[in-house]
Backbone bond lengths (Angstrom), bond angles and torsions (degrees), N, CA, C in turn:
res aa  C-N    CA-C-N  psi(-1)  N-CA   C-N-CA  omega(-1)  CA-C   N-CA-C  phi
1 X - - - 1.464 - - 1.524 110.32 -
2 X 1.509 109.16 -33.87 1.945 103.01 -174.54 1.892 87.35 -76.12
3 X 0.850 109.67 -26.65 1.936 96.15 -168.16 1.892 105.16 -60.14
4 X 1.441 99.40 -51.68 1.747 111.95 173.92 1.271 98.68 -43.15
5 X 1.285 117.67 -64.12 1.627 114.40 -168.94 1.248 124.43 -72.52
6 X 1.266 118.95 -7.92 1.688 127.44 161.23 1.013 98.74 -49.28
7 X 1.966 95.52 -72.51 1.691 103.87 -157.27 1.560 125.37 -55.86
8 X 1.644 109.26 -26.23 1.098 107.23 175.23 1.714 126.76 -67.59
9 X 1.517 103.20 -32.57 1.315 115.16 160.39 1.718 109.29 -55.05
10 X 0.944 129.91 -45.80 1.462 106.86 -170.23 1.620 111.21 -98.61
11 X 1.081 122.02 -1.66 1.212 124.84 150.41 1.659 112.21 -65.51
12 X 1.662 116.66 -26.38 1.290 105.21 -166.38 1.698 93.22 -80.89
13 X 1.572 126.37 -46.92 1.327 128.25 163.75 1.144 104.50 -13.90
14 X 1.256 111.32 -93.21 1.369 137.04 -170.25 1.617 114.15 -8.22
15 X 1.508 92.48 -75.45 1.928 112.31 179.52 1.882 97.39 -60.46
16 X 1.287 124.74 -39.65 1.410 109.04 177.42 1.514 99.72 -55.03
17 X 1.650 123.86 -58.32 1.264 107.02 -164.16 1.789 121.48 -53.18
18 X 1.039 78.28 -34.84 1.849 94.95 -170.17 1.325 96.59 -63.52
19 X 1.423 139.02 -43.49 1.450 128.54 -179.61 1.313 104.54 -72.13
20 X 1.498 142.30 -32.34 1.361 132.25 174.96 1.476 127.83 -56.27
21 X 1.677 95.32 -41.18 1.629 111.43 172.43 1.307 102.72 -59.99
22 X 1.693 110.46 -69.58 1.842 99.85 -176.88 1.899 126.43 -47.85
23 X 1.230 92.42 -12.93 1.915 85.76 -175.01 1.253 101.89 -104.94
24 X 2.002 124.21 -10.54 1.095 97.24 179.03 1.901 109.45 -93.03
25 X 1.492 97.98 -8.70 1.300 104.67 166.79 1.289 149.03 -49.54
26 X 2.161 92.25 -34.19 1.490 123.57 -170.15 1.867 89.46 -83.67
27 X 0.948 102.53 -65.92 1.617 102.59 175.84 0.925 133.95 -51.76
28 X 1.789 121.71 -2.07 1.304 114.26 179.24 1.816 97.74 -90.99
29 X 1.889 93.10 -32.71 1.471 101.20 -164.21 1.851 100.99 -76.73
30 X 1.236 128.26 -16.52 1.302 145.08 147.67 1.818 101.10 -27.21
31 X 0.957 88.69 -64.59 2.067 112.07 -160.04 1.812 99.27 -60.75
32 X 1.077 104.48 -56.65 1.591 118.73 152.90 1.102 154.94 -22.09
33 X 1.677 100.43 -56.73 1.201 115.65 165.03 1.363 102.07 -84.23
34 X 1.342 119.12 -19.90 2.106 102.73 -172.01 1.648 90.68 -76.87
35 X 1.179 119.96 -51.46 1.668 126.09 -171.91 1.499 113.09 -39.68
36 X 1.163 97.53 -51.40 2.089 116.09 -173.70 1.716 92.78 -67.80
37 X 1.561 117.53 -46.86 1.842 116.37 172.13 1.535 116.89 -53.41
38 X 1.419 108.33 -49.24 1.518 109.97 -172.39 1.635 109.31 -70.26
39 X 1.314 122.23 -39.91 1.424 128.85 173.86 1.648 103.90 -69.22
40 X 1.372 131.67 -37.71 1.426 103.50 167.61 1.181 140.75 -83.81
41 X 2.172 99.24 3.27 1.412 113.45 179.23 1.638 97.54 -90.57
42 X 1.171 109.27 -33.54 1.497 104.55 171.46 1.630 123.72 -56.66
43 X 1.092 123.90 -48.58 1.430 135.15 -168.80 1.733 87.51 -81.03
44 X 1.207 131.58 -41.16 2.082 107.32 178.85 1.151 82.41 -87.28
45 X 1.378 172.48 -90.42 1.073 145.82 -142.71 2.133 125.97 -43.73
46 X 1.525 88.83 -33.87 1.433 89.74 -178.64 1.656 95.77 -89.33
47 X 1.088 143.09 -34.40 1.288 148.21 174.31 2.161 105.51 -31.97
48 X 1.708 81.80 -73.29 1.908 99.51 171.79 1.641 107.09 -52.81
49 X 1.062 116.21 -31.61 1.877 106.31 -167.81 1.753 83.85 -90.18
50 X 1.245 134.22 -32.88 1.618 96.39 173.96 1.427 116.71 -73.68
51 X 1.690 122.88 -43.59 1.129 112.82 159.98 1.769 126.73 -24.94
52 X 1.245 108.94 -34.42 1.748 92.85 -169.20 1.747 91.00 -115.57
53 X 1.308 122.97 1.36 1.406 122.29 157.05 2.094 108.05 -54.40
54 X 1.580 102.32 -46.21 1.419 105.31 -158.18 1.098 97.60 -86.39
55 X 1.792 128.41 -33.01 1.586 122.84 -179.95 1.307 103.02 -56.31
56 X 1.500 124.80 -56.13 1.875 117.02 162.43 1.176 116.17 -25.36
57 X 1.404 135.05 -56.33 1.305 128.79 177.74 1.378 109.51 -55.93
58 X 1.246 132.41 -45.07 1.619 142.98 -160.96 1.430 95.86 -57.60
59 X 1.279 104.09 -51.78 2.190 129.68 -155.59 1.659 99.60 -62.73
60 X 1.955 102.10 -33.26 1.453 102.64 -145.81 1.854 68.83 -97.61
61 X 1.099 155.66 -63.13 1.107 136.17 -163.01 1.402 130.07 -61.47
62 X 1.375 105.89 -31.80 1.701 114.50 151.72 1.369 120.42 -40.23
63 X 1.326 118.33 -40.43 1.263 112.77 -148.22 2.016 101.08 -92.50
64 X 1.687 98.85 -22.38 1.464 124.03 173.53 1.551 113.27 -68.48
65 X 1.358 101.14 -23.06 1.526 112.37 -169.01 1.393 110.58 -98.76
66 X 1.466 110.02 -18.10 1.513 104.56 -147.72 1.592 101.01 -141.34
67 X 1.199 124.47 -26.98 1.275 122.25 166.27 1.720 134.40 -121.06
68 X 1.641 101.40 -21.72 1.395 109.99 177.28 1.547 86.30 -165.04
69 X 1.668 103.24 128.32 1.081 109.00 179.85 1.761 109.95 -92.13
70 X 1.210 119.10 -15.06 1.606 139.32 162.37 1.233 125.84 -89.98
71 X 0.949 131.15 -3.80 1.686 141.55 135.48 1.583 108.16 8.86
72 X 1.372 113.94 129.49 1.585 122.10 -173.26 1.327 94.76 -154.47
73 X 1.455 135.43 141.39 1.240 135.65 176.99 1.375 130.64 151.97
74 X 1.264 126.42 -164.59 1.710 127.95 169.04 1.510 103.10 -154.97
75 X 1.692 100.01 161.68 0.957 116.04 175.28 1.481 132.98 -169.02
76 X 1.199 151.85 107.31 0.899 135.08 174.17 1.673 139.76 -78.19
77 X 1.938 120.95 135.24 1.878 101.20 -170.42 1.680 85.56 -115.25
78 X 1.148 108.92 132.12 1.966 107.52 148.06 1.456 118.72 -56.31
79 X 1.261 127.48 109.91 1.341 116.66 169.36 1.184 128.00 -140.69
80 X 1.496 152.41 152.26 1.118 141.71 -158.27 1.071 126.16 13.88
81 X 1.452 112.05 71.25 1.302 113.80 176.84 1.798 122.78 79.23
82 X 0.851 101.48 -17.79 1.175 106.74 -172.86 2.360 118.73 -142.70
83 X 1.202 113.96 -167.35 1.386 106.62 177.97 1.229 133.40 -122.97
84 X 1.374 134.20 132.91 1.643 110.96 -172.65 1.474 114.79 -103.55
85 X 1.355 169.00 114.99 0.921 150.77 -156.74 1.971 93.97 -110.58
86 X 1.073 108.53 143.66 1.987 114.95 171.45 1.166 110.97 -145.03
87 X 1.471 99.23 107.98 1.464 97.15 162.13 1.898 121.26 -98.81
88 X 1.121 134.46 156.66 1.338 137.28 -167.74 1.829 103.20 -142.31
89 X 1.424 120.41 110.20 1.197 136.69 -168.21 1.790 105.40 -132.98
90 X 1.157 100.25 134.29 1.507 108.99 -177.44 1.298 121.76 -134.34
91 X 1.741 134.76 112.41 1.147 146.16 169.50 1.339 133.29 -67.95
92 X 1.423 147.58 113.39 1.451 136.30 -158.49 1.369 90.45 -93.13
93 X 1.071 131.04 156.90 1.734 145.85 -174.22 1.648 90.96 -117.15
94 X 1.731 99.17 156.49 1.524 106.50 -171.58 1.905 103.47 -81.08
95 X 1.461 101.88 -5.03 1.733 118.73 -161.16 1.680 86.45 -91.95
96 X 1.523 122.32 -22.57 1.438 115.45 179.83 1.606 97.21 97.18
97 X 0.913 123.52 -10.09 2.153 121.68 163.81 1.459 81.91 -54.84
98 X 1.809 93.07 -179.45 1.630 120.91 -174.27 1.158 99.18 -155.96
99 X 1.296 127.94 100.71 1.701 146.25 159.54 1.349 113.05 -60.46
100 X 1.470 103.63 104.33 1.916 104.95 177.86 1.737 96.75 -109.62
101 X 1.281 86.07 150.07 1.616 103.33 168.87 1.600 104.78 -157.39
102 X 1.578 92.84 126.29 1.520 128.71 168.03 1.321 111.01 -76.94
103 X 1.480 112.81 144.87 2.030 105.43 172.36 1.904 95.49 -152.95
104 X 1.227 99.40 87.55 1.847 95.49 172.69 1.428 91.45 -100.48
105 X 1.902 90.66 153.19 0.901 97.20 168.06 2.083 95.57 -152.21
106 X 1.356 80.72 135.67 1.646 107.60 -176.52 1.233 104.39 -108.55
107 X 1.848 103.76 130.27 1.802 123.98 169.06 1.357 114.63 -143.94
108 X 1.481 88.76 135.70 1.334 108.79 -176.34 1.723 96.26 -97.47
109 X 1.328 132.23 138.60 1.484 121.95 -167.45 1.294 126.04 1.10
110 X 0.990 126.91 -72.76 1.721 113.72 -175.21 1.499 105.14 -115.01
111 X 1.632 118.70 -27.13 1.524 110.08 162.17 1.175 144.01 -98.09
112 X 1.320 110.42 123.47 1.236 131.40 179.07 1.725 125.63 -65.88
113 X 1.121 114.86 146.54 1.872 110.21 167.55 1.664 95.10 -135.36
114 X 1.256 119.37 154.86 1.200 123.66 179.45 1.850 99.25 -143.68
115 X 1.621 102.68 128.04 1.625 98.37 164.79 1.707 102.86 -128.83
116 X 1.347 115.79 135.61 1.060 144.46 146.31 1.606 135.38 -46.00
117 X 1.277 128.76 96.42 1.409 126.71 -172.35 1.430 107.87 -123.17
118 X 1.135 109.39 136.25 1.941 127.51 -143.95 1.718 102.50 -120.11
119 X 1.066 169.36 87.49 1.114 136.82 165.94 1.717 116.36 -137.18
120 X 1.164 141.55 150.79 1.267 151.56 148.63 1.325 120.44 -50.58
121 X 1.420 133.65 81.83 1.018 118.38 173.65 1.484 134.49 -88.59
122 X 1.130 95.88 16.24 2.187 92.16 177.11 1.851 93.03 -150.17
123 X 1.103 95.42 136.31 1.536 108.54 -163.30 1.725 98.02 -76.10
124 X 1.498 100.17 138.33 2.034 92.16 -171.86 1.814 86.57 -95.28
125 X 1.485 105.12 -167.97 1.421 115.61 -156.73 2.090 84.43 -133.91
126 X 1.232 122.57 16.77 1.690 104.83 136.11 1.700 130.79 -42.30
127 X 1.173 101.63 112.49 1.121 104.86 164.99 1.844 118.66 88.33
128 X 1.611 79.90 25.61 1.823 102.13 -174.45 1.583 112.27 -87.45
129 X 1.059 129.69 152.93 1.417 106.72 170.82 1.775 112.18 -88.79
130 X 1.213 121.55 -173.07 1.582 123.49 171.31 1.313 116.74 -76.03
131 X 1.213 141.81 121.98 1.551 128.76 178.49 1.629 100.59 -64.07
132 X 1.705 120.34 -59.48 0.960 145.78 -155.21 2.335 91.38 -56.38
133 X 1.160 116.58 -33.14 1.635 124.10 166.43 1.269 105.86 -69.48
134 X 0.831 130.02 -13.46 2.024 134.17 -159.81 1.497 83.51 -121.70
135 X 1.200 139.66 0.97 1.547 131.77 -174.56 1.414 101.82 32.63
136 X 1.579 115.15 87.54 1.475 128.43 155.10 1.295 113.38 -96.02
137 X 1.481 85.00 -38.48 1.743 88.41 -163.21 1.713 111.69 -142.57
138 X 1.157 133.45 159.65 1.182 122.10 -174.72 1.632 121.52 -96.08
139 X 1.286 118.00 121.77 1.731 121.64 -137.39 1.674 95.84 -66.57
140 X 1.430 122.57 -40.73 1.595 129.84 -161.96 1.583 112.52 -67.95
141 X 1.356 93.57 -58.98 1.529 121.64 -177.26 1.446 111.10 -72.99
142 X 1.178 119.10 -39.64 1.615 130.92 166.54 1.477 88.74 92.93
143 X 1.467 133.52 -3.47 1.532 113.55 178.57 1.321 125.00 -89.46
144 X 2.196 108.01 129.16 1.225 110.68 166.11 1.322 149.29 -61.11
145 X 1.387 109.28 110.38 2.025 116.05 -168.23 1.793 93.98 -62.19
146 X 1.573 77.65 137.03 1.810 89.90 -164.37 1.555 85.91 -92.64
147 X 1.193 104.33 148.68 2.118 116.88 -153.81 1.632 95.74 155.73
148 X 1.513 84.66 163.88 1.739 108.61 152.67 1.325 132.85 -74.38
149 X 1.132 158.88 123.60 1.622 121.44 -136.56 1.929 67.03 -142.62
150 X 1.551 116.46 134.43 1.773 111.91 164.72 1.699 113.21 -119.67
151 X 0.961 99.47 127.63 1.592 93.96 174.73 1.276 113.97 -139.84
152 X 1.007 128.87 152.49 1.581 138.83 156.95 1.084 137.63 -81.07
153 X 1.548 127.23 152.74 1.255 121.99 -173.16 1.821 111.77 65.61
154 X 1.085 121.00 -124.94 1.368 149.59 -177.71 1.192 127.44 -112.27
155 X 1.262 129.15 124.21 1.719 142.15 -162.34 1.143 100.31 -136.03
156 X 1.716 106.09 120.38 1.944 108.73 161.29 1.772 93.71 -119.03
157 X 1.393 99.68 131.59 1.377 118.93 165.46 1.641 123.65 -103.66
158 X 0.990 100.17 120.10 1.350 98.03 173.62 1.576 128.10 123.51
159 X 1.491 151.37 -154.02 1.415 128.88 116.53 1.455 112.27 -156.83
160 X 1.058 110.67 176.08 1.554 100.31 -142.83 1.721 101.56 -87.29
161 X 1.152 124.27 7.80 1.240 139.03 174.55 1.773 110.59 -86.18
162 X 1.245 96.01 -42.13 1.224 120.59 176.15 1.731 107.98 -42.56
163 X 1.113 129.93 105.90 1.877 138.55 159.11 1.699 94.92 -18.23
164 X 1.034 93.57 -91.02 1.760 104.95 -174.25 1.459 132.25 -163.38
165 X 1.378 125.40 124.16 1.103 115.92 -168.84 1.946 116.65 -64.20
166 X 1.178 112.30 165.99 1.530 92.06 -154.55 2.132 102.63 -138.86
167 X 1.000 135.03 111.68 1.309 137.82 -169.13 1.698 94.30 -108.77
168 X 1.309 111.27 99.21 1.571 103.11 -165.38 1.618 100.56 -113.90
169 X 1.858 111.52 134.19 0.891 122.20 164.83 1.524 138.98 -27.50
170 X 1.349 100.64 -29.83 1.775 95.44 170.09 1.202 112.07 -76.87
171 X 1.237 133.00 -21.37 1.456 122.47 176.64 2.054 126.08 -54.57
172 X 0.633 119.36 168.67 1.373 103.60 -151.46 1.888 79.38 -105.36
173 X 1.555 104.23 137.83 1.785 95.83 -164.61 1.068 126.85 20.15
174 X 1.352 119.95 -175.05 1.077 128.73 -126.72 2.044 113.43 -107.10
175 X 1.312 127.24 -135.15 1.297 118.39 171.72 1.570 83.85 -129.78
176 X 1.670 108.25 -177.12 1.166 142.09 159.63 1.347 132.87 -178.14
177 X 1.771 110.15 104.05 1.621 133.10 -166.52 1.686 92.76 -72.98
178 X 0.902 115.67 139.19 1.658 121.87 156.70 2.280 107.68 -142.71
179 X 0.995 75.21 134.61 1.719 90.12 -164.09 1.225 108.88 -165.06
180 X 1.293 123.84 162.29 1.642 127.70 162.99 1.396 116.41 -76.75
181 X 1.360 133.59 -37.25 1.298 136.98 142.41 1.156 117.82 -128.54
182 X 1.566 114.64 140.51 1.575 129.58 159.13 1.335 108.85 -113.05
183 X 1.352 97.94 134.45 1.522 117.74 172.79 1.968 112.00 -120.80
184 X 0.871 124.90 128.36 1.350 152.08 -163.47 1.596 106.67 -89.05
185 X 0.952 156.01 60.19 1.583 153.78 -172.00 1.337 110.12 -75.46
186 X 1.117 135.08 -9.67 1.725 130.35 177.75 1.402 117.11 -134.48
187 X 1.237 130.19 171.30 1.221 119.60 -161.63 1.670 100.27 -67.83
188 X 1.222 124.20 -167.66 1.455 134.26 -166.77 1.355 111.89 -150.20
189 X 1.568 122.17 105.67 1.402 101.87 179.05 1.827 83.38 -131.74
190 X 1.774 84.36 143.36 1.701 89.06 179.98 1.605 94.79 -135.44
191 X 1.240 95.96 130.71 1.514 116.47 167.97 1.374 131.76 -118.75
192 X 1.649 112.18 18.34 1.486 133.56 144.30 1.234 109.25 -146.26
193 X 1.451 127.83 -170.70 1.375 128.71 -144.63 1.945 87.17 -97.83
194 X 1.300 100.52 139.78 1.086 131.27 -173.48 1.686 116.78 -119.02
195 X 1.304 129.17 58.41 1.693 121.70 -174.92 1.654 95.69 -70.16
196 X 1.530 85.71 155.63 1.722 105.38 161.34 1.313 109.28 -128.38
197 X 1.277 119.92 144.55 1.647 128.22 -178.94 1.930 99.81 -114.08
198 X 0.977 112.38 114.54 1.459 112.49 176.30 1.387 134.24 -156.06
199 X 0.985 172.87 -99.30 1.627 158.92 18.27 1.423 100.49 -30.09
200 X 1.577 134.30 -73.25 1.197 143.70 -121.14 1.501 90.70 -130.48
201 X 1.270 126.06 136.61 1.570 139.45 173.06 1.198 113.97 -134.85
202 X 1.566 145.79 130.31 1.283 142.80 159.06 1.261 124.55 -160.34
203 X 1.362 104.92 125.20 0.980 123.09 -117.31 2.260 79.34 -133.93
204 X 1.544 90.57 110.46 1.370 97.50 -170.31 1.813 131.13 -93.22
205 X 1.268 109.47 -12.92 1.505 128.93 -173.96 1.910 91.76 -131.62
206 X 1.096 105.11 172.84 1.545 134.19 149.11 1.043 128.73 -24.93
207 X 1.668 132.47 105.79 1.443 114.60 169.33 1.587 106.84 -124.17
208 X 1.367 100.44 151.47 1.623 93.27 -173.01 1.884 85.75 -138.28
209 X 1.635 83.48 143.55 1.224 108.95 177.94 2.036 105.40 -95.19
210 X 1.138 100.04 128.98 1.655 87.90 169.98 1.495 116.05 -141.56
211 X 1.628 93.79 136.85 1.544 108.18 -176.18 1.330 125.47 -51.59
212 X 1.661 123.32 127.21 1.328 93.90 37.86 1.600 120.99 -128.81
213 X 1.824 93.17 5.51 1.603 112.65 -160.75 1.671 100.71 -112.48
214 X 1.517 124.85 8.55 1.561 132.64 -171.31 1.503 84.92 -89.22
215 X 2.008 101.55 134.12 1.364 85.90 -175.21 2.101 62.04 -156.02
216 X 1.794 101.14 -171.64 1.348 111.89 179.00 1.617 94.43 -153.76
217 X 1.375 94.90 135.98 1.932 82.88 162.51 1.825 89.75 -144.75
218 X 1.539 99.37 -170.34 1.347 103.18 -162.41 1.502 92.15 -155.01
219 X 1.241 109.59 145.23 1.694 129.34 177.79 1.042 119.13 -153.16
220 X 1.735 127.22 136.77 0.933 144.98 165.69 1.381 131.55 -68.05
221 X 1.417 126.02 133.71 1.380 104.46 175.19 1.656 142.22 -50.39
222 X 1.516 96.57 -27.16 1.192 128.36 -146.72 1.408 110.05 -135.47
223 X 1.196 100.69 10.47 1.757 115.58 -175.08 1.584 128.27 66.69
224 X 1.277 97.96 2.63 1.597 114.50 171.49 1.850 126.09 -52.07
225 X 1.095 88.77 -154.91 1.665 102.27 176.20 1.539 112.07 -117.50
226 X 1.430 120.84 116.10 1.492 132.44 169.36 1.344 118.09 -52.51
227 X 1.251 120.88 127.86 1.140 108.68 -179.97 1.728 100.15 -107.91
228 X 1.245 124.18 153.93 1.462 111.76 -157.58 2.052 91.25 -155.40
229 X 1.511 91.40 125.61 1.608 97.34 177.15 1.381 109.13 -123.44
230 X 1.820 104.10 116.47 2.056 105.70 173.24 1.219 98.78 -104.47
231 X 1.782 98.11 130.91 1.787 99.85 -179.90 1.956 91.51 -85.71
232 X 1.141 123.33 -42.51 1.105 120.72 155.48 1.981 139.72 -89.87
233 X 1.643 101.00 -98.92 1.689 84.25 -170.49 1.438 100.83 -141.28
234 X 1.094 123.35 142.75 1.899 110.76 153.32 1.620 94.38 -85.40
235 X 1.388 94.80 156.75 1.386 122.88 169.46 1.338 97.71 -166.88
236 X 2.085 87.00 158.94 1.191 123.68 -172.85 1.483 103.86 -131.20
237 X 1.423 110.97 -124.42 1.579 109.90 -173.61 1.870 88.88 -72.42
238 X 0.984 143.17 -31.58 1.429 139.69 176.41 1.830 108.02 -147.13
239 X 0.865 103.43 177.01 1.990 122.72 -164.50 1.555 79.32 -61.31
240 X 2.026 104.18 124.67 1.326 113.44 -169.78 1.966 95.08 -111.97
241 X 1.870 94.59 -35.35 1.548 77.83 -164.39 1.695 82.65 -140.99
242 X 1.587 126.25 149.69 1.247 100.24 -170.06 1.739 115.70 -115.93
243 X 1.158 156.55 149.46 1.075 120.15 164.21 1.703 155.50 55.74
244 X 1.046 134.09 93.89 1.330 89.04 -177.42 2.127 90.08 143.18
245 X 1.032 96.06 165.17 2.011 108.33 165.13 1.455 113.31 -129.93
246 X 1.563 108.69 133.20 1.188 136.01 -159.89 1.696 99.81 -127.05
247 X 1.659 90.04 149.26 1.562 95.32 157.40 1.684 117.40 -117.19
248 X 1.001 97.07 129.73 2.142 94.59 -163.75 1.633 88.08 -104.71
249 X 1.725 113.22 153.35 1.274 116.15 -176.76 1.782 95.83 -103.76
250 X 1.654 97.95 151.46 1.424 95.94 -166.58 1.315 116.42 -52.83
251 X 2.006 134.94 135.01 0.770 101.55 157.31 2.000 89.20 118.20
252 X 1.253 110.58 -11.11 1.197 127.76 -156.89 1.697 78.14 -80.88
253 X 1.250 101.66 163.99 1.595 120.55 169.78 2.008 103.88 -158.06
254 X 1.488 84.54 153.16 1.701 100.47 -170.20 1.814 90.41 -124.53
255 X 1.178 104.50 135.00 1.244 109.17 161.41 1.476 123.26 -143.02
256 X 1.364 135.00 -157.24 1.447 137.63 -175.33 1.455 90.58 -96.38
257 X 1.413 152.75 -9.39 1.083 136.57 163.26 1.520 118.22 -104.69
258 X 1.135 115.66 2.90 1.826 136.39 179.66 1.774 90.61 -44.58
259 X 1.378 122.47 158.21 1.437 142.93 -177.04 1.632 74.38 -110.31
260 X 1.577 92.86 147.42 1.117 128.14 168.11 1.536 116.55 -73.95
261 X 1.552 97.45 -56.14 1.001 102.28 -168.10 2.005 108.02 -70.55
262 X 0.771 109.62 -50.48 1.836 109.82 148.56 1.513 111.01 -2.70
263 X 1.058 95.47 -101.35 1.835 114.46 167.64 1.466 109.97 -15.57
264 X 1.329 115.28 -77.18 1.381 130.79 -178.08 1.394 117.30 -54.06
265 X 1.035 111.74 -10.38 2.001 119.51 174.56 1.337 120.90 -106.98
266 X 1.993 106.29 16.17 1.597 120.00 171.21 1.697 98.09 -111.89
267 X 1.193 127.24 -14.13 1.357 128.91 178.89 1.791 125.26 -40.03
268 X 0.855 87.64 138.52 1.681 81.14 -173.62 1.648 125.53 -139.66
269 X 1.426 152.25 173.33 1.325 115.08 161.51 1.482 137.70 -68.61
270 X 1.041 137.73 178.96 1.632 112.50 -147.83 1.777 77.63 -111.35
271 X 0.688 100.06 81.37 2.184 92.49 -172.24 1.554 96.95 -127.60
272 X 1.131 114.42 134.39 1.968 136.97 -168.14 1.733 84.90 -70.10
273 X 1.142 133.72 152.85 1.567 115.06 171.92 1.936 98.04 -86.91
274 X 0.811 104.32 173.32 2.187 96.96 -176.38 1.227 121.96 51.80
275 X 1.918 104.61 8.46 2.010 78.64 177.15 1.616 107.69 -120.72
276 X 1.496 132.53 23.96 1.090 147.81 -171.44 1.730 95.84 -92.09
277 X 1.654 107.30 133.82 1.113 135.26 -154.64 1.545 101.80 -143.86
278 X 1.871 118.60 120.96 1.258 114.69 -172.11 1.428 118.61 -132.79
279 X 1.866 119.42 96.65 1.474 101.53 -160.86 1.682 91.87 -98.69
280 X 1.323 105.49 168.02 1.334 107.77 167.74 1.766 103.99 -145.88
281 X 1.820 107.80 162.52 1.727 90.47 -168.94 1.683 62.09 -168.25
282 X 1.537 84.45 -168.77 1.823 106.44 -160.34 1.645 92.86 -124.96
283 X 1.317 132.77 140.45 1.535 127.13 146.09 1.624 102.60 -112.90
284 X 1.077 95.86 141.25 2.070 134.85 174.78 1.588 97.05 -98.48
C-alpha cells in the first residue's frame, strides 16, 4: 500500500509539472502572438505614415508649382487617419542659385516616416564667363551694344551692384545674346527689342520693358523650349509677368501688350532638371 501511494504521489508531481510547462508554454506563445501583432501593426502603420510622408511632398510641390514658386513655411493637414506635417525652407547661394528643402513627415499614432526633398531651383552663374569680357555690354555705363553678342558655355551679364543694365533705344536695333546659358545679375531695362538665344535664362533683379519699342523674346538653339527663371518680376506700365520659372516656346516674345494670362500658362516648377535629392528614414 506505501508503494501505491508513492506512485500516486509522483504521478501527482508529475501532472503538476506537466501543467506548469503547458501554461508556461501557452503564455509564452500568448507573448508571441501579441509581439508578431504589434510588429505587423507597426510596419502598416509605418507603411501609411510614409505614404502621407510623400503626399506632403506632392502638396509641398504643388503648391511651388502652382501657386508660389518661392514659398517658405510650415504647416500641418489631418488626413486619413492620421497627420502630415511640411515644412519648406529655402537658402540663397552667394552664385545667386536657391537651395530648397522639403521635410514631411507622416504619423500614423505613434509612427512616424519622414522623407526629405533636396533640390536647386534657380541655376547660379559659377563658372560663367563675363559678358562685359565678351564686350556685350559696356561695364561703367551698364549699356547694352545693340549686336549679336556669341558665347559659349555660360554668360553672366551685369552685377548686382550695378543700377541697371540698359538696351537703349537710340541704338540702331536691337541686341541678341546666344549662349547655352544666360544669367542676368542686374536689373534690366530694355527700350528696344532685346532676343535671347539659350536653353537656360535667369534672370536675377527686375526687368522692365518700356513703351513703346521695349519688347523680350526668347530662342532656342535647337528649336526647343526655353526654360526661363524670375527671381523677381517683368514689368511694363504695371506687373506684366510675376515671379516664378517658365517654359517659353522658341520664338516666344513678351511685350507691353503680352496677356497675362498667356504668360502664366508657361509656368512651371522652379526645379534645376538633375538636382532633386530624396532621403527617406523612419522616426520612433
Amino acid at each position: 500500500m506505501g508503494f501505491i501511494r508513492s506512485q500516486k504521489g509522483s504521478f501527482l508531481v508529475f501532472a503538476v509539472l506537466i501543467c506548469t510547462a503547458l501554461l508556461m508554454l501557452g503564455t509564452s506563445l500568448m507573448d508571441l502572438s501579441g509581439t508578431d501583432l504589434r510588429i505587423t501593426v507597426n510596419q502598416r502603420d509605418g507603411l501609411q505614415a510614409y505614404y502621407l510622408a510623400a503626399t506632403g511632398i506632392e502638396i509641398a510641390l504643388g503648391i511651388l508649382a502652382e501657386h508660389d514658386p518661392f514659398y517658405c513655411g510650415d504647416g500641418e493637414i489631418f488626413f486619413a487617419g492620421g497627420n502630415i506635417r511640411i515644412n519648406v525652407s529655402a537658402t540663397d547661394q552667394e552664385d545667386g542659385s536657391r537651395q530648397v528643402q522639403i521635410i514631411s513627415t507622416g504619423k500614423i499614432g505613434v509612427v512616424a516616416e519622414q522623407i526629405i526633398v533636396q533640390f536647386q531651383s534657380i541655376p547660379g552663374s559659377s563658372g560663367c564667363t563675363d559678358a562685359a569680357a565678351l564686350g556685350w555690354y559696356d561695364q561703367e555705363s551698364g549699356e547694352i551694344i545693340a549686336d549679336r553678342h556669341i558665347g559659349t558655355g555660360a554668360v553672366s551679364l551685369g552685377d548686382p551692384n550695378l543700377s541697371a543694365l540698359i538696351l537703349n533705344s537710340e541704338n540702331d536695333g536691337g541686341a541678341l545674346f546666344s549662349a547655352e546659358q544666360v544669367i542676368l545679375k542686374s536689373n534690366l531695362v530694355i527700350e528696344n527689342d532685346l532676343g535671347i538665344e539659350a536653353g537656360t535664362v535667369v534672370f536675377q533683379k527686375n526687368v522692365h520693358l518700356y513703351p513703346p519699342a521695349g519688347s523680350l523674346s526668347f530662342f532656342h538653339p535647337s528649336g526647343g523650349r526655353v526654360r526661363v527663371y524670375l527671381r523677381e518680376e517683368i514689368l511694363s506700365s504695371g506687373l506684366l509677368l510675376e515671379p516664378g520659372a517658365y517654359l517659353f516656346p522658341d520664338g516666344f516674345q513678351i511685350t507691353g501688350d503680352t496677356s497675362r494670362q498667356d504668360l502664366r500658362c508657361h509656368r512651371v516648377l522652379p526645379v534645376v532638371p538633375g538636382t532633386m535629392v530624396r532621403k527617406a528614414g523612419a522616426l520612433i
